[in-house]
Structure formats: structure tokens, C-alpha cells
N, C-alpha and C positions, 0 to 999 in steps of 0.2 A: 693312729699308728701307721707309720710308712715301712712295705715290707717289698727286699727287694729281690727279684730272681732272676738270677744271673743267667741262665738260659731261656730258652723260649721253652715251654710244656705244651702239652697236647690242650687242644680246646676246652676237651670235658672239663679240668682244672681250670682253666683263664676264668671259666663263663660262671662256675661257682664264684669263686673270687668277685667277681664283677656281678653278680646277682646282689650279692653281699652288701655290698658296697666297698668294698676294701681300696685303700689306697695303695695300690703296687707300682714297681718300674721294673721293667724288665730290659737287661742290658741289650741296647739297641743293634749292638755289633754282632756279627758273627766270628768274630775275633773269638779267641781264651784270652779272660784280663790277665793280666802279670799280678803276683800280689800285692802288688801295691796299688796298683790301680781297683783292686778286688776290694779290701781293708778300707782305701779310702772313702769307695763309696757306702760299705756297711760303714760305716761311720756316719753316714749320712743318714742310716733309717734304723727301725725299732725290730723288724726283724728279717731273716733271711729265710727264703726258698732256694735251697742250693741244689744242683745239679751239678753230678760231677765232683769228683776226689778234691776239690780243694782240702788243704792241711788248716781243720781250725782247730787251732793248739794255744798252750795257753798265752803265746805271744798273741793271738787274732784276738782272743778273749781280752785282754790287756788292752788293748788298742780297740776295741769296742767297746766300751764302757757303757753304750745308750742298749747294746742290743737285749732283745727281751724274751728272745723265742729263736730256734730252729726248725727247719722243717726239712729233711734229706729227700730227695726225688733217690731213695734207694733202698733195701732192706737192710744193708750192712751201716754198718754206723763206726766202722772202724775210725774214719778221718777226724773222727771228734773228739778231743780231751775231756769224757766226761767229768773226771772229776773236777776238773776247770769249770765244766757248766754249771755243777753240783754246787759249787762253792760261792755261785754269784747267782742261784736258784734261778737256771737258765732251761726250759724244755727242752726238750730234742728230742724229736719226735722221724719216722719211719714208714717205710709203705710195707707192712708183709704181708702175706697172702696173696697178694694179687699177682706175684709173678710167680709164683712158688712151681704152678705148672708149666708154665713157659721153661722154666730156667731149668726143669729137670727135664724135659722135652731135650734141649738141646745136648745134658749129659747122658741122655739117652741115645740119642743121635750118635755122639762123638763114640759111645761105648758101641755101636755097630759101625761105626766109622773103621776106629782102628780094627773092631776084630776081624773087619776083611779087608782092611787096609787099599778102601776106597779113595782116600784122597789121592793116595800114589799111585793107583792104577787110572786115575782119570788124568794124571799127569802124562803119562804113559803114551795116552790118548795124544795129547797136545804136541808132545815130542815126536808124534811119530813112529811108535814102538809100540803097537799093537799087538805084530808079529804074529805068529800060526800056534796053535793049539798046543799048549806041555802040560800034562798030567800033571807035572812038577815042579811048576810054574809061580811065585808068589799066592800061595796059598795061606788061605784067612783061618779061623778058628771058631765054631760054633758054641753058642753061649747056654744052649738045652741044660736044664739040672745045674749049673755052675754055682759057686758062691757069690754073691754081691755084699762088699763091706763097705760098710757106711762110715765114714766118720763123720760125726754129728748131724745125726737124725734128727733133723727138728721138720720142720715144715716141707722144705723142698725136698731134704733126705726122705722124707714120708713120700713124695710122689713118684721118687724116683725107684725106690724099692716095690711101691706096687707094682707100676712100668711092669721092671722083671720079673716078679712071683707071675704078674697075668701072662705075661709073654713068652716068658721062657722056665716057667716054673724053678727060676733059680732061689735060691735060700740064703735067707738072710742073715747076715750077724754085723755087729755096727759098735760103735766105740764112740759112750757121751759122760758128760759128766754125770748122769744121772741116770736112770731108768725110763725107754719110751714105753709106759704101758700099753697104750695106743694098738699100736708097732708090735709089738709085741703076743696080743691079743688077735689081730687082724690078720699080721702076715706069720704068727710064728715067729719073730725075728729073735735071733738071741744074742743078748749082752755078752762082751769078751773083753777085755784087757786088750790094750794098742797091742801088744808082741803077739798077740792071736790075733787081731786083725790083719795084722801084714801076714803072719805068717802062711793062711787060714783063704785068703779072699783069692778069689780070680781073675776079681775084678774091686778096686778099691777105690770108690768113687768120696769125693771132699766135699760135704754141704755145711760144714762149722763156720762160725761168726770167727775174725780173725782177730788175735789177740797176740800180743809179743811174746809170749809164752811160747806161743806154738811156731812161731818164725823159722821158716826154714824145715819145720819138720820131718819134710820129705826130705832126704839126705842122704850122701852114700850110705852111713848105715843104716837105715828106713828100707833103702831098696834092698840092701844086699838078704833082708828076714824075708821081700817077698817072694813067691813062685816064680820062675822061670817063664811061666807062660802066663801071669800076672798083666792086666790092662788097669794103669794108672788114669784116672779121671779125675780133671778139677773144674770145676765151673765157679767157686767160691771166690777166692784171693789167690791171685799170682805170688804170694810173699808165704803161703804156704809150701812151697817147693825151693829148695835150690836147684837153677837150670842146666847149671856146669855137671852135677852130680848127675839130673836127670837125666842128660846128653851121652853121659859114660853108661848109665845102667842101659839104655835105649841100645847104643852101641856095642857095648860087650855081653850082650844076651842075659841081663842080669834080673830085668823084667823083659815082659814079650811087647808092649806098646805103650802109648799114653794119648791122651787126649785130652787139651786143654783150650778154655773158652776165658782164663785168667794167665797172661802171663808176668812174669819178675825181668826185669822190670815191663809198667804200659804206662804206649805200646812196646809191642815187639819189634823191633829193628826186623828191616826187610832181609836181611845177608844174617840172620841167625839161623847156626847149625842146624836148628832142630826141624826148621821149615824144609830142609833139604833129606828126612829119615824118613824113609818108607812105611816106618811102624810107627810114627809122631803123626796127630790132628792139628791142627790148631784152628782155632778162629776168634775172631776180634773182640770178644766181650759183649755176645749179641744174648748171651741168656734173656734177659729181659724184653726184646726185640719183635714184639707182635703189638697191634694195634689193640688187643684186648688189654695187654698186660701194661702198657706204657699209660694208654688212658686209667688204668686203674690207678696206677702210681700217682697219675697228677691230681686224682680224686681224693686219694688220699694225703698227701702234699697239702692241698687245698682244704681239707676238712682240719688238718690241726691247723695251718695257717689262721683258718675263721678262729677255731675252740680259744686261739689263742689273743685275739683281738678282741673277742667277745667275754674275755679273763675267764675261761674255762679251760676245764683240762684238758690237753692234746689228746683224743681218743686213739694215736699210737705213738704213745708214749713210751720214749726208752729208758728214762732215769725217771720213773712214777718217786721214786723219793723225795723229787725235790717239794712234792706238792705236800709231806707230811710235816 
């Protein structure tokens, strides 16, 4: 079986692969292929190690006929047509846990980012505008006792709500399809309805899988239910927020910040409004971004890659139905 990965991964993954014996190629360029150049070559082999958002939708499925197996260098699984896969009993498989604390690390980060609205005061810095001492002066907001609302608590929601119970004894409530007992057990956290969650949070941080369902959900009317002195955080999918809308609520006091490590579209355009608001974070989609978490990623990449040469089950498997 020839499988091929369009990017380079971290060693720990190659040296499995290559213990294995597995036949791989890995695209030699540091180019992005175009999709056609992408397609063409999965045409050429049995399965892919993808990295990175490519659209395999059910035109790549169509035009791949040979391929046998997925394996994403990612947690999210958004770029995939499952049912496409389902239908041609196609694995697709995933890395979670491994970054689960990294990625809440840095929505933790952006959540003291904005509420002292550090990126703009180091700006400050750069521009020359230090200036001498005002009592009343770009002043931040203390996050002690506050609300933290999760929408969808699953894995990295879990790390990021403990973050703030241990740190800032803040309290939790979160918005899933289902019940986190866990979560709920551990931190206290209590289940609410979305219009409680905006209404309710002080901080409304995004860890849900993204689905077109939810597209856009952040919206004028999404903002206008939250507080006032509400901090918007996403490190999930940029396709969860509208940014037009975001930029008005930013702007006309309608939330008090935001902080985002996903934006709509990526990348972010260098001359976008929101890069220029004192109360807006941003940064490049580095959640996953530590040597711990990236090698964990290509371990895991690399362990369904083998399950799946060796005609065994992807041990992170996203659509386990196809194997019933």
C-alpha cells in the first residue's frame, strides 16, 4: 500500500512509518499543491496523511477511486465529506488528545490577552506611546469569580475550564449536545441552553467540532444576548464567527473584547479591521504549536496510517461505522 503526506511531520511519525516498513512519499516541495496537483497525486497511492485544510469532498472521493484510508495531522475533521467516506467504507481517522492542552493553553492565554488588552499596549510600546502614568488609562478587567462558558465541552473545553476554576476560581456553565458528566462532577460546571450561555458568560470561550449547522453562529444577534463586558474566545474554526458582525459588536461596545487563534476566512489578511482594535487578539492558528503536541499529532497520524496497512482498525477513528 502506497500512502502519501503532503507535508513533512515531525520525526516521532516519519520513524514509526519507517520502522514499519510502510511505503510513503512525502511531497518534496515546500510549495501548497493546487488541487489538482493534490488529487493527481492521491490518485497515485492507496492512502493519504494529510495536513492541512485541504477540501476532500465528494469530488476528491470521485476522483480517488484507489484510496483506502485517511489519516488527518488534526483533531477537527471538518474538511472531510464523511458521508462520502462512509459510502466507499473509507477510515478517517484523527489526532485528539494530544493537543487538547496546548490548544486550551493558548485560549487561555488570548482570555488574559484581551482582558488586559496586552497586545495593544505592546503596540503602544513599538509606536512610541508609552507616555507617563493615567490612573485612567487603557484599563484591563480582572477575571476572579467570573463566568466561563464553554460551548462544547469536550476534550479541550475540559482543559480549558479547569485552567480557570484552578486559577481564577471562575464558574462554569457550557452549551453541548449532550451532558459532560465529567465536567460537571469535577468542576461543578452546569449545563444551560445557548441564550443562557450568551446571556450568562463573561467570558465565552468556542471548543466545538465544526459543523454547517453552526456556520456563523457568532452573529449580530449572538452578540447583541452577550454582556457588555463579555470576552469572546475561539481557538476552534474561524467559520464559527461572522467577522463583519464581530468588528461592529468590538466596536460599538456591544461585547468588551475577543480573542481569536481561528479566523474566517485563513489566513487573515494583513489590513483586516480587527488587527487594528485594541480590545481584539489575534493570532495565526498556533493552538496546536508546541513540540510536545505536534509530535503527538504525527504519532498518532502514523499509528492509524500502520492499523490501516496492516487491515486493522484506525485506533482514532472518526466514522467507527464504517468497520460494522
Amino acid at each position: 500500500m502506497k500512502v502519501f503526506i503532503n507535508k513533512n511531520i515531525p520525526e516521532a511519525g516519519i520513524k514509526l512509518l519507517q520502522d514499519k516498513g510502510i511505503n510513503f512519499t512525502i511531497n518534496p516541495t515546500e510549495n501548497v499543491l493546487s488541487r489538482e496537483e493534490f488529487i493527481k497525486i492521491c490518485q497515485e497511492h492507496d492512502a493519504l496523511l494529510n495536513v492541512g485544510t485541504n477540501k476532500l469532498d465528494e469530488d476528491f472521493f470521485e476522483q480517488c477511486p484507489n484510496l483506502k484510508g485517511i489519516a488527518l495531522f488534526s483533531v477537527g475533521f471538518d474538511s472531510v465529506n464523511i458521508p462520502s467516506a462512509n459510502s466507499r467504507k473509507i477510515p478517517v481517522g484523527n489526532t485528539p488528545d494530544v493537543l487538547s492542552r496546548a490548544t486550551s493553553d493558548v485560549a487561555f492565554l488570548l482570555m488574559q490577552s484581551v482582558a488586559r488588552k496586552s497586545f495593544f499596549n505592546h503596540k503602544r510600546i513599538l509606536n512610541d506611546d508609552w507616555g507617563s502614568f493615567d490612573p485612567l488609562a487603557n484599563l484591563g478587567q480582572e477575571l476572579y469569580g467570573k463566568t466561563l462558558g464553554i460551548f462544547g465541552l469536550g476534550r479541550i473545553g475540559f482543559e480549558m475550564a479547569k485552567k480557570c476554576k484552578a486559577s481564577f476560581g471562575m464558574n462554569i456553565i457550557y452549551h453541548n449536545r449532550s451532558h459532560n458528566q465529567e465536567a460537571e462532577k469535577e468542576l461543578d460546571a452546569k449545563y444551560v441552553d445557548f441564550e443562557t450561555l450568551l446571556s450568562q458568560s463573561d467570558v465565552l470561550s468556542v471548543h466545538s467540532n465544526y459543523s454547517e449547522e453552526n456556520n456563523e453562529i457568532f452573529n449580530k444577534n449572538t452578540f447583541a444576548q452577550m454582556k457588555p463586558n463579555a470576552i469572546f474566545i475561539n481557538t476552534a474554526r474561524g467559520k464559527f464567527q461572522n467577522e463583519n458582525d464581530l468588528f461592529d459588536a468590538l466596536t460599538n461596545n456591544i461585547i468588551w473584547g475577543a480573542g481569536l487563534d481561528v479566523t474566517n476566512p485563513e489566513p487573515m489578511k494583513f489590513d483586516n479591521p480587527l488587527l487594528s482594535l485594541p480590545n481584539c487578539c489575534v493570532l495565526p492558528h498556533i493552538g496546536s504549536a508546541t513540540y510536545e503536541a505536534r509530535n503527538g499529532m504525527a504519532v498518532c497520524a502514523a499509528q492509524n496510517i500502520i492499523a490501516l496497512v496492516e487491515g486493522k482498525k484506525m485506533p482514532f477513528c472518526v466514522n467507527e461505522e464504517i468497520y460494522l
